[in-house]
N, C-alpha and C positions, 0 to 999 in steps of 0.2 A: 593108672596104677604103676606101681615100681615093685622090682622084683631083683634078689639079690643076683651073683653072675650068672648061674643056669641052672633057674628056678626046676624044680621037678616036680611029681607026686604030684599032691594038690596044694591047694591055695586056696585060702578064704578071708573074706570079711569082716572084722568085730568091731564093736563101737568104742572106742575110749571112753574114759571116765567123765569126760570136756564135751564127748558128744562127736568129736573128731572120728575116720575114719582110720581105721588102721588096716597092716595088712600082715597075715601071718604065713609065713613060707616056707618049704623043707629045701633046700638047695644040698647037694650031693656033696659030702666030706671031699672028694676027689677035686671043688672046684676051688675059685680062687677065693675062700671065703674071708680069710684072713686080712688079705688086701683088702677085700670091700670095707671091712670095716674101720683098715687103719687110715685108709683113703677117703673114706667120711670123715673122720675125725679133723682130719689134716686140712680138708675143703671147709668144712663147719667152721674150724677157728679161723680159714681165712675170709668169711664173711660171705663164701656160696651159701644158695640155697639148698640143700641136699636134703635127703628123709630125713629125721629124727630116728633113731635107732631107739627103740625100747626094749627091745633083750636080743639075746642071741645066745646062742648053746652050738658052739663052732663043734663040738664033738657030735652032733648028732645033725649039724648042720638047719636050725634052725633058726630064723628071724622073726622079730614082731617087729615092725617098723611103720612109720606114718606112711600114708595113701597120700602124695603128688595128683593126685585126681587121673584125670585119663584124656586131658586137652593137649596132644604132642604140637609143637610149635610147626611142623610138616602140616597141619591142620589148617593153620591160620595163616600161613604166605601165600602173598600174592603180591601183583605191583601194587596196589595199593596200600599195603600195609607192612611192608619189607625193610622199608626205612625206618618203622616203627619199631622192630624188633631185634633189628640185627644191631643196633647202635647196644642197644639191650644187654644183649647177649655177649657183643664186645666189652661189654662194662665188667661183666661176670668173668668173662675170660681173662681179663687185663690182672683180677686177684691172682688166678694162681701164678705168674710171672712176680708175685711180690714173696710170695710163701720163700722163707730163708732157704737154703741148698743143706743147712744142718736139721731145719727139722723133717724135710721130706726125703727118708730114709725106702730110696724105690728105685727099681732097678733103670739099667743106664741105657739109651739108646746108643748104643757102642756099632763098634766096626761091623760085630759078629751079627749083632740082633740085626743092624740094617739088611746084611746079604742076608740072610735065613729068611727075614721075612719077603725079601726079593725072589725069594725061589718057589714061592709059589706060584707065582707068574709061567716059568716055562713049565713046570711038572703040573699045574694043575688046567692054567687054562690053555697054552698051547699044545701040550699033547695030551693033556685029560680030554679036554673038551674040543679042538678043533682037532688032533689026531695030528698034528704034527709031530714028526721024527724027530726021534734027539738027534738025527745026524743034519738034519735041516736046521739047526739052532744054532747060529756061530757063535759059540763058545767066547772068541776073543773080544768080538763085539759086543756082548752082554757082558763081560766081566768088565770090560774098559768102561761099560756105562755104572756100574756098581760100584768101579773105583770111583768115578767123579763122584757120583752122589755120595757115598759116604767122604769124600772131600767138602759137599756141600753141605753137611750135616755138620759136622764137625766146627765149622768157621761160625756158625752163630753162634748168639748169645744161649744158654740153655737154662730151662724153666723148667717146671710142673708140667706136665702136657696129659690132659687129657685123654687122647686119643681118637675118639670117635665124637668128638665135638660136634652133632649133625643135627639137625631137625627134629631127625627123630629120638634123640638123647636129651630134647631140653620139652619141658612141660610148663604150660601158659598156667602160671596164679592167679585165682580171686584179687588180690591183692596187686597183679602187673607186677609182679617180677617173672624170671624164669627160673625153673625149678632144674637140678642134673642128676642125672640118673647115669647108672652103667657105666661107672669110673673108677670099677677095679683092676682094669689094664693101664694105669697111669703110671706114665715112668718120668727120669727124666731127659728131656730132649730140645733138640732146635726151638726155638723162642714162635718160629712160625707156621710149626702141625698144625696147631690146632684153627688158626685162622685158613688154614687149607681146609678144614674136616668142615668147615660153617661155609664159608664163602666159593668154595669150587664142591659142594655136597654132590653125594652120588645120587640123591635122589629129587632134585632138582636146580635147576639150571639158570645162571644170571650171565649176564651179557659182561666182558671180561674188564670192559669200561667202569661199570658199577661193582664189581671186585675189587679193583684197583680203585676206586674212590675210594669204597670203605676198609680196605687195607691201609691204606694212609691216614685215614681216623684212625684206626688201631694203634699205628706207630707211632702216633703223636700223643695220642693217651698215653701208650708204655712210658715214651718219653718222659712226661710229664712226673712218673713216677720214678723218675732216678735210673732208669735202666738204661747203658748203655748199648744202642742199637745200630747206631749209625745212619748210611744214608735213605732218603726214599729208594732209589736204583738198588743198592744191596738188600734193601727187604725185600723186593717182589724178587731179586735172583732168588733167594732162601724161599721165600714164597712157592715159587714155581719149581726148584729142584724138590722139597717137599712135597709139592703136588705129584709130583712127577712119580717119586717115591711109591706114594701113598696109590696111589691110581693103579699103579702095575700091581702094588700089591693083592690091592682090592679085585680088580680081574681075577686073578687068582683064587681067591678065597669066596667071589660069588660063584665060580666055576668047583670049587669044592664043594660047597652046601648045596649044588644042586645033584652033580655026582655020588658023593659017599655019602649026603644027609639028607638025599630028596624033598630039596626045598627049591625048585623051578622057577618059582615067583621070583630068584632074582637075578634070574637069564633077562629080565625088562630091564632092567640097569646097566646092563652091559653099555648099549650105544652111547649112554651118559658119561659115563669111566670111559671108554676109548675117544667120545668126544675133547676129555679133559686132556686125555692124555696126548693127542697129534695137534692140539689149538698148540697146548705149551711145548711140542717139540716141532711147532709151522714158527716160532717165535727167538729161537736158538740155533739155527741153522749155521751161524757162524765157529758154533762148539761141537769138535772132531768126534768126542766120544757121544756125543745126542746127537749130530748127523748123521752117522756111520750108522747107529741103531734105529731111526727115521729112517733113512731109505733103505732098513731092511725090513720092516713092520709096514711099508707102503707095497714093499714089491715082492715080499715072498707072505703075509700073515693077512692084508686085509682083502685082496682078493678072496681068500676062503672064507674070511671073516663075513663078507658080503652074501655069503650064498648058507649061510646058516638062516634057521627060523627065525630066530628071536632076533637079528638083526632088521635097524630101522633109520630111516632118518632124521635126527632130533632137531629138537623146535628150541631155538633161545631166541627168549624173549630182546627186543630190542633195548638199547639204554633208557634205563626211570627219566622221568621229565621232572628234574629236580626246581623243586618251587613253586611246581602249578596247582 
């Protein structure tokens, strides 16, 4: 099922006139509904597979839109079947990097929005959640890491993005394609979020061997399509400071919804996201402002980090045994 950005009320099922499943939904005047719909529109002519919208009444905040069925592509991976999908998926991802800069009319991944969404990290999961001080927080060290990253933002190529490009945002078709859902936060930004939201996902884990093989399909498809990209070496940096990004954010924001929205279920996520997040700051150790904040996330944040519940050991799988 798909459901527009924060479906409410109820929700039902009717049959189209084809015999197709649809789906009818009230979503709250207050959310982004606007977007949802201009960001269908925008995904449709570039050849994604997205709902078909059959009405909408943005004033009272209701949708009629086709039913993506209910097979999330989180369903279907495994090593076996991983190469099958993600080549897929990159295929789908590679359009909206072609979508023109004039007709995707959506807001910018700028200086401001990177730090803003950076600050949910110390406000929400460092002292929401583990009860660290603001006076334990060195200030200069986290702002010198927010300067680089928004440095690392800024030097790529920028696209269409997504945003939550994830497993759980893409739905397996009758037909073998992949269907996208939940792409009313799509702004525009670095050329490489969105192969961070797929291939370093929060909600499970590939061995960084097999990320980096199919980050390089990825760049060679862009390629292919006129985009200037540059080298293998400067995509995975964009790669990883993006990851890097996106992972502190996400900490933050699972440590919200359990906090202020009593959704627990995604304190299990955690050891995944702080997994992402120390592989690619154990790999940068030569850069002063992601050292500096590395050896302060080892010796003053994951000691405590350790002696929480939900913390665990995570399991990644070894490198795919490509061709057997």
């Amino acid at each position: 099922m798909v459901s527009p950005p924060a479906c409410s009320g109820s929700s039902a099922l009717t049959q189209g006139s084809q015999g197709a499943t649809l789906v009818a939904a009230l979503s709250p005047t207050s959310e982004n509904n606007e977007a949802f719909l201009a960001v269908q529109r925008l995904m449709k002519t570039a050849g994604l597979r997205v709902p078909h919208q059959i009405a909408a009444d943005l004033t009272q905040g209701f949708f009629l839109m086709e039913d993506l069925g209910d097979i999330l592509l989180a369903s279907q991976l495994d090593q076996t079947t991983v190469d099958k999908w993600y080549p897929l998926a990159l295929t789908e991802l590679a359009k909206l990097t072609a979508i023109s800069h004039g007709d995707a009319l959506l807001p910018v991944m700028d200086s401001d929005r990177i730090a803003e969404e950076l600050s949910v990290f110390p406000e929400w999961f460092l002292c929401g959640l583990l009860g660290l001080p603001d006076s334990d927080i060195p200030i200069a060290v986290f702002d010198d890491l927010v300067a680089y990253l928004i440095d690392a933002f800024s030097v790529q190529p920028q696209c269409v993005v997504h945003r939550d490009f994830h497993c759980r945002n893409l739905m397996c078709l009758p037909d073998g394609r992949l269907g996208v859902i939940d792409f009313q936060d799509a702004v525009m930004g670095p050329i490489t979020y969105d192969p961070v939201s797929l291939l370093k996902d929060c909600y499970v884990l590939w061995h960084r061997s097999d990320q980096m093989r199919w980050l390089e399909q990825y760049r060679q498809q862009v390629e292919r399509i006129g985009v200037a990209i540059g080298t293998t070496q400067a995509f995975q940096v964009g790669f990883d400071m993006c990851g890097l990004q996106r992972h502190l954010r996400v900490l933050g924001i699972f440590a919200r919804l359990n906090l202020r929205d009593a959704k627990p279920a995604y304190l299990n996520h955690l050891p995944s996201v702080l997994h992402h997040v120390r592989e690619m700051l154990s790999n940068y150790r030569d850069i002063p402002a992601l050292q500096g904040f590395s050896d302060w996330l080892d010796a003053k944040v994951m000691p405590g980090v350790t002696q929480q519940s939900w913390y665990q050991d995570v399991f990644v799988p070894q490198p795919l045994e490509i061709g057997l």
